[in-house]
N, C-alpha and C positions, 0 to 999 in steps of 0.2 A: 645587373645590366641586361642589356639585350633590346628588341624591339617592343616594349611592353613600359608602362610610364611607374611612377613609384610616387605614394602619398596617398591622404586623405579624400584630397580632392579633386584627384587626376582623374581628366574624361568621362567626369560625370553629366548627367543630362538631367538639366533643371525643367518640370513642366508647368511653373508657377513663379511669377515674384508677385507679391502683393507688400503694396507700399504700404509702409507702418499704418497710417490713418485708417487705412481699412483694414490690418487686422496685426496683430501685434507678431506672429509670425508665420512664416513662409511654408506653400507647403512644396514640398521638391519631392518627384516621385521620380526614382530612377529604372528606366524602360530598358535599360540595357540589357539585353538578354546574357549577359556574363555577369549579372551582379549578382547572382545567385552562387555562393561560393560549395555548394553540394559535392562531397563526395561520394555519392553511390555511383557514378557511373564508371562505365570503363576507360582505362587509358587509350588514345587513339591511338596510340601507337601500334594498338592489337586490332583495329577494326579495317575493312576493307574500306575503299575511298576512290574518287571516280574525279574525273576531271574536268575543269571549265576552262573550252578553251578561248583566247583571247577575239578571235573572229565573231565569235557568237556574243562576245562579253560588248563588245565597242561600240553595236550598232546600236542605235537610239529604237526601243521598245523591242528589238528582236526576240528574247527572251519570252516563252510562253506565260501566262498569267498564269498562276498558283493559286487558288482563292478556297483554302482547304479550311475547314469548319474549324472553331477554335477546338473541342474536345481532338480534331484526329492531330492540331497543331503541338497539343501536350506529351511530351515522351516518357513513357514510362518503362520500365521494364517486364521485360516480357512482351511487349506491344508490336507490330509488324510498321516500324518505322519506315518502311520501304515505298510506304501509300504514296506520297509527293516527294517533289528533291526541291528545294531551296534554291539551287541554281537555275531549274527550270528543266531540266533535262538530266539523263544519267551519263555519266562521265567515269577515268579511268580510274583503275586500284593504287593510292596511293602509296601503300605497299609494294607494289612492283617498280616505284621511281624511286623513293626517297626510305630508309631508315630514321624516324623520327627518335633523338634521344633525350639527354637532360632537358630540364624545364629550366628557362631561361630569366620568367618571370610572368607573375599573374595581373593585368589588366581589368580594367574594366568591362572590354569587349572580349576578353579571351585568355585562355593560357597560349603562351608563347615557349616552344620549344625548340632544340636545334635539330636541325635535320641535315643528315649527309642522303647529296644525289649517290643511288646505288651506279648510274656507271658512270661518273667522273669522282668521285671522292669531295666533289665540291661541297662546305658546308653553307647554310641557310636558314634562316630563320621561319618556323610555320608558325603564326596562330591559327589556334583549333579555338571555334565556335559552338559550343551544344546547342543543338536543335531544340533540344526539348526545351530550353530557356525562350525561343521563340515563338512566341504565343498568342502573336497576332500578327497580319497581313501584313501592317506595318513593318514589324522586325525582321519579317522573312525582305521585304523591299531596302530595309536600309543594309542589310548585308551583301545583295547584290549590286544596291549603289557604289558601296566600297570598293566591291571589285572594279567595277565600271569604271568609278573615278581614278581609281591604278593605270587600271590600263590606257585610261585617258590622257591622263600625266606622264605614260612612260617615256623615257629619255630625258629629261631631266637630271641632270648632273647633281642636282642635290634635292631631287625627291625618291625617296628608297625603289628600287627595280622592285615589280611583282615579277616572281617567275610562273605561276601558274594556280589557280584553284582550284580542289577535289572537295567531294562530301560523299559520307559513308551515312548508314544509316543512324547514327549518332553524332556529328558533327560536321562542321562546318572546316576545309581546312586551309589557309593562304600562305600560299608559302613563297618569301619577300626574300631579296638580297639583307645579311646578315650584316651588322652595325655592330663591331665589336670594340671600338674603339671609346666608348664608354659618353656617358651625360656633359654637356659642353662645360657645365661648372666646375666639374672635377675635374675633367684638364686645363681648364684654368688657373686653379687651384696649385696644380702637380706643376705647372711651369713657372711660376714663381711671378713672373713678369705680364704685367696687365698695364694698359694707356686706352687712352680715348679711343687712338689711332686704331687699337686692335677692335676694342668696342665697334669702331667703325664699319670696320672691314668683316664683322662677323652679326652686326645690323644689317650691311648692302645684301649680305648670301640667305637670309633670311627675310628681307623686303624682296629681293628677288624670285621668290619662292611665291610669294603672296602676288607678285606682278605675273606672275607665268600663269599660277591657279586662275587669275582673273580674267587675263587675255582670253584663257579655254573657258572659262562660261561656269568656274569651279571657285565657291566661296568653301570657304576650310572650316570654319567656326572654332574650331579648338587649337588655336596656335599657342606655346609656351613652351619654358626651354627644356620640357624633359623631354617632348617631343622631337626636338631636334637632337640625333644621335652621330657620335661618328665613326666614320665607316673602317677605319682603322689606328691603331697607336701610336702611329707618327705623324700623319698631318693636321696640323691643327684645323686645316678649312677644307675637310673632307665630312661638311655636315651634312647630313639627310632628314627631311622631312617623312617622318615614318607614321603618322595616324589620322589616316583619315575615314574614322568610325562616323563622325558628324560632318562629313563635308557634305555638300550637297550644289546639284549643278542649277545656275538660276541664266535669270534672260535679263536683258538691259531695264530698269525700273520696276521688276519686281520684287513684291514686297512679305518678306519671313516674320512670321508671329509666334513660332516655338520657341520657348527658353532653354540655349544651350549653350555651354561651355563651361569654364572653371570657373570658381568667385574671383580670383585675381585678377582674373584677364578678362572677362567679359566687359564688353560694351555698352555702355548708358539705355541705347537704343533698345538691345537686346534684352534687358531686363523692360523696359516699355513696349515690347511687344512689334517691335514695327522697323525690321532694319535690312538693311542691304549688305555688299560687300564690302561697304567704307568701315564695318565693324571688324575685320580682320587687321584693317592697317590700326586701329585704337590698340589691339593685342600686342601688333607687334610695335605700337613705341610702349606699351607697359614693360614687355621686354628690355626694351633699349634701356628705360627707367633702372629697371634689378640691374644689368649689363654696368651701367654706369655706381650706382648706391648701394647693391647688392640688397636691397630691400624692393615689396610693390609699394606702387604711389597712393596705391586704394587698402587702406589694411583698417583691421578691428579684430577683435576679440571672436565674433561669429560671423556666423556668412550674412545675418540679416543685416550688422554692422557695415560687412564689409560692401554689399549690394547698396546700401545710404552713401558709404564714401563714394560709391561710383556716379549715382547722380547726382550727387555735388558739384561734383569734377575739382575739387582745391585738388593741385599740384605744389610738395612743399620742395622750394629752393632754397628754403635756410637752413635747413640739418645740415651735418654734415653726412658728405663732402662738397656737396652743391656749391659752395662759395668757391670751393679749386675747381669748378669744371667748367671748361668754354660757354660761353653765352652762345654760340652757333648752337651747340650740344641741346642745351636747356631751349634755346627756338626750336626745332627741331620735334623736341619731346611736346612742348606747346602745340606745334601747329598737328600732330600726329594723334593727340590726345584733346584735341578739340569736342565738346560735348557735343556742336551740331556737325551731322553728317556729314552735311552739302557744304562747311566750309571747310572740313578734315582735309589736308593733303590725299589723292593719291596714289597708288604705291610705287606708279612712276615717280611723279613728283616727289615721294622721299628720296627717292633714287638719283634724282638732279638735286637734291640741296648742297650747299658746301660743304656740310662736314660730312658728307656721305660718301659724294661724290669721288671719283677717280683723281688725285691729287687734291686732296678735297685741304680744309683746313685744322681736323682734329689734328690735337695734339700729342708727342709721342711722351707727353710725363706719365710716372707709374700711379697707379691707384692700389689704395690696398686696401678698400672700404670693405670691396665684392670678398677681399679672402677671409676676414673674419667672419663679418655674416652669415655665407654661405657655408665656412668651416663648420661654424655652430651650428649649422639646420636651421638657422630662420625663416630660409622659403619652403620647407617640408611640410 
């Protein structure tokens, strides 16, 4: 557990589909600079770390331009890492705020460790980013996005708190309000009892999430439920939106051509090169879909399979359990899961449907589709 996702295919960044006709398969190159799983470097917990503070993080272009040659962007050992800083400026000794300890979990974008503040005892969650994985302009710009878009986002009841950013001559390191309260399936799972009604209520805090991102000028691109964590072991609806390695902030009618996100959850458009923020609410009714069937709507044996089922779009209502579940439920999934954009619900408008809604009409029968499936790892 922790802030950090679990799987195969979690928060990887596709920079290609190509449809069957032109070539029989895909090629996907992953730019994350943590997909390099190397151990020669040192634990951050022993290196000096500096700070980003929020004032300097918020302003739109404040940040000094970095534009350091790709050989001085590769980190090697032995090397004077010290030439550029990644945040743009040099910041405090991570060491003097926080005790970094156990690793929590390894991500795509980073190791995620816990960190207790040296003077309140409070613990927190830090991922550490290696520099030396950052190896173009680009990846030095999408980790500061990151930042940016945290503190963009902060106060949000259910998007993870950034408490502050350091970097040391080896790393990258963010250190987020801690989610200990474990993956939203497994306590579903642990509590025995599951209905539409809860589906409902745990679809509205997660359309929620995607309406707030969007009001701010902030499309997510990787929404799905390992992402969503929660914050402690008794509330079931103390969820937090903890990753946004692929968010990016856009302007009203502009238009994304980079292929990203997960093969389950991605967007028709998104795999065609040409999409907006209406591909976030597609994400979060594929969610609704697992939420409800405990399987996704788009599935195959490979990802080129599974990227065919998406722009297909067949949505199956005859398996089971689909014949027990509300016809609101399955409208809902429909209008959210619409292949064209501009007729997709959004994420207000899921937000006013009936069975979303405040008194809304799902209903409180039990389902037990979601605990077999997910018990067995079929969405893993």
């Amino acid at each position: 557990m922790g802030n950090t996702c679990r799987g195969s295919f979690k928060g990887k960044l596709y920079q290609g589909y190509t449809q069957p006709e032109e070539q029989s398969t895909a090629s996907h190159t992953n730019r994350n600079p943590s997909s390099d799983n190397s151990n020669s470097e040192h634990s951050p917990s022993t290196l000096a770390a500096q700070e980003f503070s929020k004032e300097n993080c918020i302003k739109d272009n404040n940040l000094p331009i970095v534009s350091p040659k790709k050989k001085d962007l590769i980190m090697r050992r032995g090397v004077d890492t010290q030439s550029y800083y990644v945040l743009g400026h040099k910041t405090a000794n991570i060491r003097d705020l926080y005790t970094l300890g156990r690793k929590l979990g390894q991500g795509q974008f980073g190791t995620t460790y816990l960190c207790i503040e040296n003077s309140t005892g409070i613990e927190y969650a830090c991922k550490s980013i290696s520099k030396r994985k950052l190896i173009s302009k680009e990846d030095v710009e999408d980790v500061r996005r990151e930042i940016q878009i945290m503190h963009h986002l902060a106060g949000h009841k259910n998007i993870v708190t950034i408490k502050g950013a350091y970097e040391d001559s080896l790393y990258v390191h963010i250190v987020m309000e801690l989610c200990s309260g474990g993956e939203l399936f497994d306590r579903i799972i642990q509590r025995g009892h599951y209905s539409e009604r809860k589906a409902a209520e745990l679809t509205k805090i997660i359309v929620g999430v995607v309406e707030s991102c969007h009001s701010l000028g902030v499309m997510h691109r990787d929404l799905k439920p390992e992402n969503f964590l929660l914050v402690n072991k008794d509330d079931d609806f103390s969820l937090k939106a903890i990753d946004f390695g692929l968010s990016v902030f856009f302007k009203p009618g502009q238009v994304f051509t980079d292929v990203v996100g997960s093969p389950y959850y991605v967007a028709p458009e998104v795999l065609l090169k040409h999409y907006g923020p209406e591909a976030d609410v597609w994400t979060a009714g594929v969610i609704l879909y697992i939420l409800l069937s405990g399987v996704p709507p788009f599935w195959a044996e490979t990802q080129q399979g599974i990227f065919d089922a998406v722009l297909k779009g067949y949505i199956d209502f005859e398996s089971d359990p689909w014949p027990l579940i509300s016809d609101s439920a399955k409208d809902l999934i429909r209008k959210m899961l619409c292949s064209q954009p501009s007729e997709r619900l959004t994420a207000h408008e899921v937000l006013c449907h009936p069975w979303i809604c405040e008194n809304g009409v799902a209903p409180d029968r039990a389902l037990t589709q979601l605990y077999f499936l997910v018990s067995n790892n079929s969405l893993q």
